[in-house]
N, C-alpha and C positions, 0 to 999 in steps of 0.2 A: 504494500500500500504506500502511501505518503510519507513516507520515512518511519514506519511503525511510529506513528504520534498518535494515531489513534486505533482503541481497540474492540470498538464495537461504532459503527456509523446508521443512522438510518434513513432508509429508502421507503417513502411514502408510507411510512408509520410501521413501517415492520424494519427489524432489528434482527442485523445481521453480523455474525462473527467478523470479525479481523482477522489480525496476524497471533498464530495460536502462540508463536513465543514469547509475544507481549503478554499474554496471559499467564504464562506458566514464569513472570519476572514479578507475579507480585508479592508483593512484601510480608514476609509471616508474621504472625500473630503475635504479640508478644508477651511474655512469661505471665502478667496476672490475670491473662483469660485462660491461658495453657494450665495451671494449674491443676493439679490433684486433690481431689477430696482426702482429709486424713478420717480412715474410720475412728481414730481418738476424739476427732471433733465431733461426731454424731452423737445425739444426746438420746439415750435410753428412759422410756418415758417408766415412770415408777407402777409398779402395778395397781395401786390404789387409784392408777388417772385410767387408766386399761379398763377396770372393771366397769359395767354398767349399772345404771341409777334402780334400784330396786322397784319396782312400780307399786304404789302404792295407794290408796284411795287419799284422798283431803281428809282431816286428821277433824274435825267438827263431828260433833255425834251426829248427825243429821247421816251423815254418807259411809255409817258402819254398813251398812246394807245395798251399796251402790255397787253397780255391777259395771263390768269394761265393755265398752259398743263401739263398733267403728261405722262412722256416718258418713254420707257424702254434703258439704255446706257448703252453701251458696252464699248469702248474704242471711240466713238466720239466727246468727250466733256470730257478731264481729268480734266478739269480747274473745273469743277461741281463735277464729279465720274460718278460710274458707278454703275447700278442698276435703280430700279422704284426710278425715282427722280420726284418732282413738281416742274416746272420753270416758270421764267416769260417768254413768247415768245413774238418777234417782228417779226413778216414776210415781209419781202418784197418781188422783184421781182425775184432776185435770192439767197438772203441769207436768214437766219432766225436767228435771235442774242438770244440768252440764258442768262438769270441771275437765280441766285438760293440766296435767302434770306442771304448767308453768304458770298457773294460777289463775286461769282465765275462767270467768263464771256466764254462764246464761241460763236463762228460764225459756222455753217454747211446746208451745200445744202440743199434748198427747198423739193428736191428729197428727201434725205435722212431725214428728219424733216419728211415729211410724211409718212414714214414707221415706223419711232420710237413712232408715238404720239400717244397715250391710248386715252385721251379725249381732 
């Protein structure tokens, strides 16, 4: 080409190789990208962060008796979200009270609780 000054030129929007020895002249990398991981730097997580959170109902006598349901929500219960969630449920005669492991509370119609509930 033009004195190997340039190593890729383009021709009506497409991009076409040069001269391949200009390519094989570029300049490597240097040492702090090159770099090895020391397995001494990896940090071993303690087992008490490994383990999983016990599942447990809301700790209020109300929900000794509440059982685990996994529901699909749309917008009736913001206070949980919305999506396949697993909640504690308490049913009674016309409500059904909701908690979700991270603290989240709602109340929704009987009616409505039995169309949302998977299992």
């Amino acid at each position: 080409m033009h004195d190997n000054v340039s190593v890729f030129k383009m021709t009506k929007n497409i991009l076409t190789y040069g001269d391949i020895d200009q390519m094989q002249k570029l300049p490597s990398l240097p040492d702090f990208l090159n770099r090895k991981i020391n397995p001494v730097n990896v940090i071993e997580l303690p087992r008490s962060a490994k383990r999983k959170k016990k599942v447990t109902p809301p700790k209020a006598k109300k929900w000794n008796n509440a059982v685990r349901v996994q529901l699909v929500l749309a917008d009736q219960a913001p206070a949980i979200g919305s999506g396949y969630r697993t909640v504690w449920a308490k049913v009674g005669n016309v409500w059904a009270h909701l908690a979700d492991d991270y603290g989240g509370r709602a109340k929704i119609s009987i009616s409505n609780f039995n169309k949302l509930k998977l299992i």
